[in-house]
C-alpha positions in Angstrom: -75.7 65.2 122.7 -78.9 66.9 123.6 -79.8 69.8 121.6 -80.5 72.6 124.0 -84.1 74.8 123.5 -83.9 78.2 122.2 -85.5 80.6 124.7 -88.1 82.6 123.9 -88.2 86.4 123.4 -89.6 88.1 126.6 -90.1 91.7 126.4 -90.7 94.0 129.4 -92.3 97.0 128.3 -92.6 100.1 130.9 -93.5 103.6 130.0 -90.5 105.6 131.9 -87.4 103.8 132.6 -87.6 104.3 136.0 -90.1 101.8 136.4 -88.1 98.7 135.5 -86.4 99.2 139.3 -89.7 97.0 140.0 -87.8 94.3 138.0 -84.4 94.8 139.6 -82.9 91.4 140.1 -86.2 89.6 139.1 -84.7 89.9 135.4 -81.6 88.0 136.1 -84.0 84.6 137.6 -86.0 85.4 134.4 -83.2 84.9 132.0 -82.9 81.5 132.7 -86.0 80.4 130.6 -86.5 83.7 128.6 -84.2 85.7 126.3 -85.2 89.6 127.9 -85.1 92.8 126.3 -86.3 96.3 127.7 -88.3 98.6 126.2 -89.3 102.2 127.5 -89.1 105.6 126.5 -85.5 107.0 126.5 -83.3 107.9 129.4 -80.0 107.2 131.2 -82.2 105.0 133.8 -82.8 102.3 130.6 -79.5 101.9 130.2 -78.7 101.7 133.6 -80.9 98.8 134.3 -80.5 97.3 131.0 -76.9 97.1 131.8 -77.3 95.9 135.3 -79.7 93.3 134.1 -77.7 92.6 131.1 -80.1 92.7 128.4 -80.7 94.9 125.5 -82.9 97.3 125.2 -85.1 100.0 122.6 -86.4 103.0 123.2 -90.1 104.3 122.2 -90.7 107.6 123.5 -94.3 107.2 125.5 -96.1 110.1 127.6 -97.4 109.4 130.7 -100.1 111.5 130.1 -102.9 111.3 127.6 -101.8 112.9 124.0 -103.6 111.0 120.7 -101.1 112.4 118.3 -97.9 111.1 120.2 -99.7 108.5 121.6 -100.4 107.4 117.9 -97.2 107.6 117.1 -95.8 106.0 120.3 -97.9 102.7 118.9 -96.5 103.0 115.2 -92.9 102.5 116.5 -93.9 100.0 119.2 -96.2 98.2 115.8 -92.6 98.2 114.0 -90.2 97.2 116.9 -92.7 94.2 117.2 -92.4 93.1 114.0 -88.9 93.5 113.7 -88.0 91.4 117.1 -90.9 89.3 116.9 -91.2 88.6 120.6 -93.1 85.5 122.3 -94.1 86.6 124.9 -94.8 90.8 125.8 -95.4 92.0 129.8 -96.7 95.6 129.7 -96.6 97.6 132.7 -97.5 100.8 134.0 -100.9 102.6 132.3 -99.8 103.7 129.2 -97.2 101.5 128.3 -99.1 98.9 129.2 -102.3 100.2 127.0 -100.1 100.5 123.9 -98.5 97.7 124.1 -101.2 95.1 124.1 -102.7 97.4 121.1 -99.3 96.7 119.2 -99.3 93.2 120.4 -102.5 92.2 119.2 -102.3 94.0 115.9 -98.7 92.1 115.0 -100.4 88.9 116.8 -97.9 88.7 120.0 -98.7 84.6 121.2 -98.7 85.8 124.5 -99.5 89.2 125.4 -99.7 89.9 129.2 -101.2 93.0 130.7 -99.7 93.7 134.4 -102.1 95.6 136.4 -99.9 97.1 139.2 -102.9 100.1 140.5 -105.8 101.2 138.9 -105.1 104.8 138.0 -108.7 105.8 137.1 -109.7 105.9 140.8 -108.0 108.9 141.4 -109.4 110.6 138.1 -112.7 112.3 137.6 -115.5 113.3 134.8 -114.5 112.6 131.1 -111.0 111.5 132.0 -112.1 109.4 134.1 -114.1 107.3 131.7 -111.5 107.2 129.4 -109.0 105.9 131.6 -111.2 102.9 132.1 -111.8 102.5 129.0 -107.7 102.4 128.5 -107.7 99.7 131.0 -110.7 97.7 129.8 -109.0 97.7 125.8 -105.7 96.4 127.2 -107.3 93.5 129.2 -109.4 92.8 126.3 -106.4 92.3 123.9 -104.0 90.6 126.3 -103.9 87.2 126.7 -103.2 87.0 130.3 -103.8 89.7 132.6 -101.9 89.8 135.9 -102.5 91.8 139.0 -99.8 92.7 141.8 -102.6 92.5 144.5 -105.7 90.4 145.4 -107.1 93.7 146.0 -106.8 95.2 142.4 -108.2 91.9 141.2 -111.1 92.4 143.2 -111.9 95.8 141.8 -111.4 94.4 137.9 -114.2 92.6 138.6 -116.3 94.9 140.2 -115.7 97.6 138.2 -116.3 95.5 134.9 -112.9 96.2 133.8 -111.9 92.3 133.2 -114.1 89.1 133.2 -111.1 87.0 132.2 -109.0 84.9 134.6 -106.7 87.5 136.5 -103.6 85.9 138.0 -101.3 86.7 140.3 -98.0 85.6 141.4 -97.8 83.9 144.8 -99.1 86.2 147.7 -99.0 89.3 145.1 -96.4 92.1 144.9 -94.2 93.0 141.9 -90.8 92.2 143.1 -91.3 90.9 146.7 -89.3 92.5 149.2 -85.0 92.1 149.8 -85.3 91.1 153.4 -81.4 90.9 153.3 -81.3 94.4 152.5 -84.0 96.3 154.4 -82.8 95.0 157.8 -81.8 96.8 161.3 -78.6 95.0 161.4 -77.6 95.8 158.0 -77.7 100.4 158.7 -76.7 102.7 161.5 -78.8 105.3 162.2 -77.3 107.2 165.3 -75.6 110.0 163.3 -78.7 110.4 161.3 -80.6 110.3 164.5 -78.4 113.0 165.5 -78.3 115.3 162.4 -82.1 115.7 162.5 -81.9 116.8 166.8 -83.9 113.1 167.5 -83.6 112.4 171.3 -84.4 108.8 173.2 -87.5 111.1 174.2 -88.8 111.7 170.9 -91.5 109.2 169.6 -90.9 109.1 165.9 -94.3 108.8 163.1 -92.6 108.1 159.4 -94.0 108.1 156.2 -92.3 107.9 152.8 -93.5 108.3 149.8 -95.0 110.8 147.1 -95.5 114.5 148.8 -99.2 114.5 147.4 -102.8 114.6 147.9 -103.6 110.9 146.7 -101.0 109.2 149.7 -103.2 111.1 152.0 -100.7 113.8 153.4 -103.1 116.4 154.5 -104.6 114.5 156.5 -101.5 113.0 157.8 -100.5 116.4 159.0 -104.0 117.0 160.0 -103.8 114.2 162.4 -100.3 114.8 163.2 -100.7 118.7 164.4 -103.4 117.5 167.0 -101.3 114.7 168.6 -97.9 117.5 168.7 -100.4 119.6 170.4 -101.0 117.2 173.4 -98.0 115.5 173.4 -94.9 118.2 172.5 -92.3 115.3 172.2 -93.8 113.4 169.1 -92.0 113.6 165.6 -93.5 113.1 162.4 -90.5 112.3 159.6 -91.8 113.2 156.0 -89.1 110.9 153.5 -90.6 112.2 149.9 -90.8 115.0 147.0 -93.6 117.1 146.6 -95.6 117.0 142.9 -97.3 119.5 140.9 -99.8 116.7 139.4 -101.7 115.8 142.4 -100.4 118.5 144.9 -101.3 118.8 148.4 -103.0 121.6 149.7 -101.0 125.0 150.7 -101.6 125.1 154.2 -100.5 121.5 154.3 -97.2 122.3 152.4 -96.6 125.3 154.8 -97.0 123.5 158.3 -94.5 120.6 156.4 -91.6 123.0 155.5 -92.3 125.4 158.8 -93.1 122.9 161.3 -89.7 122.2 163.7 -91.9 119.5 164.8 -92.2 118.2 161.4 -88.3 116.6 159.6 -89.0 116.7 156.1 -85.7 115.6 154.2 -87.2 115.7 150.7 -86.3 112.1 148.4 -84.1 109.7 149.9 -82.3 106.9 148.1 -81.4 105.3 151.3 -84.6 104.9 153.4 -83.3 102.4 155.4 -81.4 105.3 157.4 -84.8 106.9 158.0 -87.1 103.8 158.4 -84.9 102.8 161.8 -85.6 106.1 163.1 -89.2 105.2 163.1 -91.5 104.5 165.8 -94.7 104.4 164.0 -95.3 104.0 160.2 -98.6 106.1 159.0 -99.6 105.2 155.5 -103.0 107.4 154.6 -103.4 106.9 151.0 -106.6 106.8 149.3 -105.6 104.1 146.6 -102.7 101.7 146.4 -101.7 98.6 143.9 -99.9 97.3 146.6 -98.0 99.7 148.7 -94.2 98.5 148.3 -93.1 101.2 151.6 -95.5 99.6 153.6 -93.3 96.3 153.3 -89.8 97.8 153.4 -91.2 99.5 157.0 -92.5 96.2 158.3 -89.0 94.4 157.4 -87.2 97.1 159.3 -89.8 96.2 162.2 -92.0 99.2 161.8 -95.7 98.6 162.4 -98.1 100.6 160.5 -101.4 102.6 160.7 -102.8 102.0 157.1 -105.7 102.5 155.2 -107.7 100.2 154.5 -108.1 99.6 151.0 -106.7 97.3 148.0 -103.0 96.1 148.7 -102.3 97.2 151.9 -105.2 96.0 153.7 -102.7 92.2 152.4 -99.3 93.7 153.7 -101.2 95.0 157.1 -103.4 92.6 159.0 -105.6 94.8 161.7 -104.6 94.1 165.2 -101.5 92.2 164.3 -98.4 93.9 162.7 -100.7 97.4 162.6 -104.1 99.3 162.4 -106.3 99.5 159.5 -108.2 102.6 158.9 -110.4 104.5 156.7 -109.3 106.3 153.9 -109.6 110.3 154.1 -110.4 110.0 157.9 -108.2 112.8 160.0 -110.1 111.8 163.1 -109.3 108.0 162.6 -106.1 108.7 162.1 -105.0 110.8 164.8 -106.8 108.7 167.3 -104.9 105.1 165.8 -101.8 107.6 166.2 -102.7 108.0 169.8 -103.7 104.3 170.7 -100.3 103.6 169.9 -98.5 106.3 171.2 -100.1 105.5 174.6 -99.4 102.2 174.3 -95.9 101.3 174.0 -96.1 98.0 174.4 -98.6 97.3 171.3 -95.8 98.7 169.6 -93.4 96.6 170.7 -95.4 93.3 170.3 -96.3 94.4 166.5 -92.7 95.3 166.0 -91.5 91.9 166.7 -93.9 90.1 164.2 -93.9 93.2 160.9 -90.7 91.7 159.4 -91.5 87.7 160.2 -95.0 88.3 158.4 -93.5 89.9 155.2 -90.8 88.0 154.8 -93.2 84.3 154.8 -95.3 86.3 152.5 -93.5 88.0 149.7 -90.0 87.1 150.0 -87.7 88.4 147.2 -85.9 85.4 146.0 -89.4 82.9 146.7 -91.0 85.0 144.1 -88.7 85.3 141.2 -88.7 81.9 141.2 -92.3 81.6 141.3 -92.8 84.3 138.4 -90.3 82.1 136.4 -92.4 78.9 137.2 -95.3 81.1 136.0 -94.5 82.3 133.1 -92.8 79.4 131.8 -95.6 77.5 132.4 -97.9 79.9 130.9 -95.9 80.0 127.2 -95.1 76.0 128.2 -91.8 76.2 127.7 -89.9 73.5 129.5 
């Protein structure tokens, strides 16, 4: 009888819980070549994926934000929980529990330490913190063994930016988790009592945008944009799916027009987008910096072109003339004259319609990746 291989010890380390919902399902393709544990800080969400994942997990409080005296501590426990479980292989994610982790990992001499690069924080950061954020990022590629990017565009900018000169992978086309094409689908939602709640006629023309409430995604200018267009054309919409933050806040005016505006649905956060996504006309997506820009998918597989910036990640999800419009970053004027190219041209939105969800689904399909990242990672520890 053939003696079956003991798999190796795989631990997925994020800094909030809430962050292994980039795993969801992955985890289960994973298992069959890796025995997986969670770790994060504490919270009802890491046992809720834990258990949907069916995998154990530890909790190490970590702070988002930069402390040195919990931080310190945060790497003691993560130092102890190391040596205890003595992993194979480590995958930190997310900026801080991805810098502590490949500290701890290459102080208890992890094999294989892999550092997951899924944005580049430090763009959006100024002056001393600035420098030390890419110093964070430069230490943790340093002491993994493998770094990984979710974008061709993030692996771009390691280079430029000197942040990595090692070998930065990615997984197929790039993404974290791909995109559930059996899920975010028209035929799979009805949207006509939603349409009706929110006073949405046949003669409305609908702009969407979901996401963080905040300066970084671009929102003021969204609304800059947006005001000019409602003032020549009365019948346009603009549909805000998102919560506002206090970290990178947009400005007052901006939040004012938002929650005064009748031309302007804001429904706050929104577990089921998929309602508000078919309500959609026209996907805007100003940000200034993206890893990849996951809504940007789930809009195009519920056949909503986008207007996009055009920077790292989305400029992959959104090719210019094709399934959307690429624009510059921080432009109002771009912006609001993209919004009315399309807005005057139905029929450019109907042609890019019919090709958004064909073009992400060849590219980053769900169930085609986890079984690439399996392929990948097995590969990488050679485990066969």
């Amino acid at each position: 009888m053939k003696e079956q291989k003991v798999k190796k010890k795989l631990l997925i380390i994020t800094t909030i819980p809430a962050s292994f919902h980039f795993f969801k399902g992955q985890v289960r393709v994973l298992k069959k070549g890796f025995d997986i544990e969670f770790v994060s800080s504490p919270g009802k969400k890491l046992y809720y994926f834990s258990d949907l994942e069916g995998v154990n997990s530890h909790e190490v409080p970590m702070n988002r934000e930069i402390s040195v005296l919990q931080d310190i501590g945060s790497l003691v426990k993560l130092i102890k929980l190391f040596k205890k479980i003595k992993p194979d292989i480590i995958h930190g994610n997310t900026p801080k529990g991805g810098f502590l982790s490949m500290v701890a990992g290459w102080f208890v001499k992890v094999p294989h330490r892999i550092y997951c690069v899924h944005g580049l924080r430090y763009q959006g950061a100024k002056g001393f913190k600035r420098k030390l954020l890419i110093a964070m990022e430069r230490i943790a590629c340093k002491l993994a063994t493998d770094v990984f990017t979710v974008s061709f565009g993030v692996k771009k900018t390691l280079k430029e930016d000197g942040i990595s000169n090692k070998d930065v992978n990615i997984i197929w086309n790039g993404s974290v988790n791909g995109i559930d094409t059996d899920y975010f689908s028209v035929s799979e939602v009805d949207s006509s009592a939603m349409k009706k709640q929110l006073k949405l006629t046949s003669d409305n023309f609908v702009f969407g945008f979901v996401g963080r409430l905040v300066k970084d995604k671009g929102i003021n200018e969204l609304i800059q944009a947006f005001l000019e267009i409602n003032k020549k054309y009365p019948y346009t919409r603009l549909l805000l799916v998102g919560s506002f933050e206090e970290a990178d806040p947009i400005e007052l005016e901006t939040k004012n027009e938002i929650e005064n505006n009748e031309n302007i649905i804001y429904v706050g956060f929104q577990r089921e987008i998929r309602l508000y996504l078919n309500l959609m006309d026209l996907f805007t997506f100003p940000s200034y910096r993206e890893g990849f820009g996951i809504s940007l998918m789930e809009a195009a597989a519920m056949n909503v072109p986008a207007i996009s910036s055009n920077i790292s990640g989305c400029n992959e999800i959104i090719k210019d003339g094709y399934n959307g419009k690429l624009i510059s970053s921080k432009s109002a004027i771009e912006l609001q004259e993209a919004m009315e190219t399309f807005l005057l041209n139905p029929e450019l939105v109907k042609s890019m319609s019919s090709v958004s969800r064909e073009y992400v689904d060849d590219r980053y399909n769900q169930k085609k990746l986890w079984e690439k990242a399996l392929e990948y990672y097995l590969k990488l520890v050679d485990h066969v």
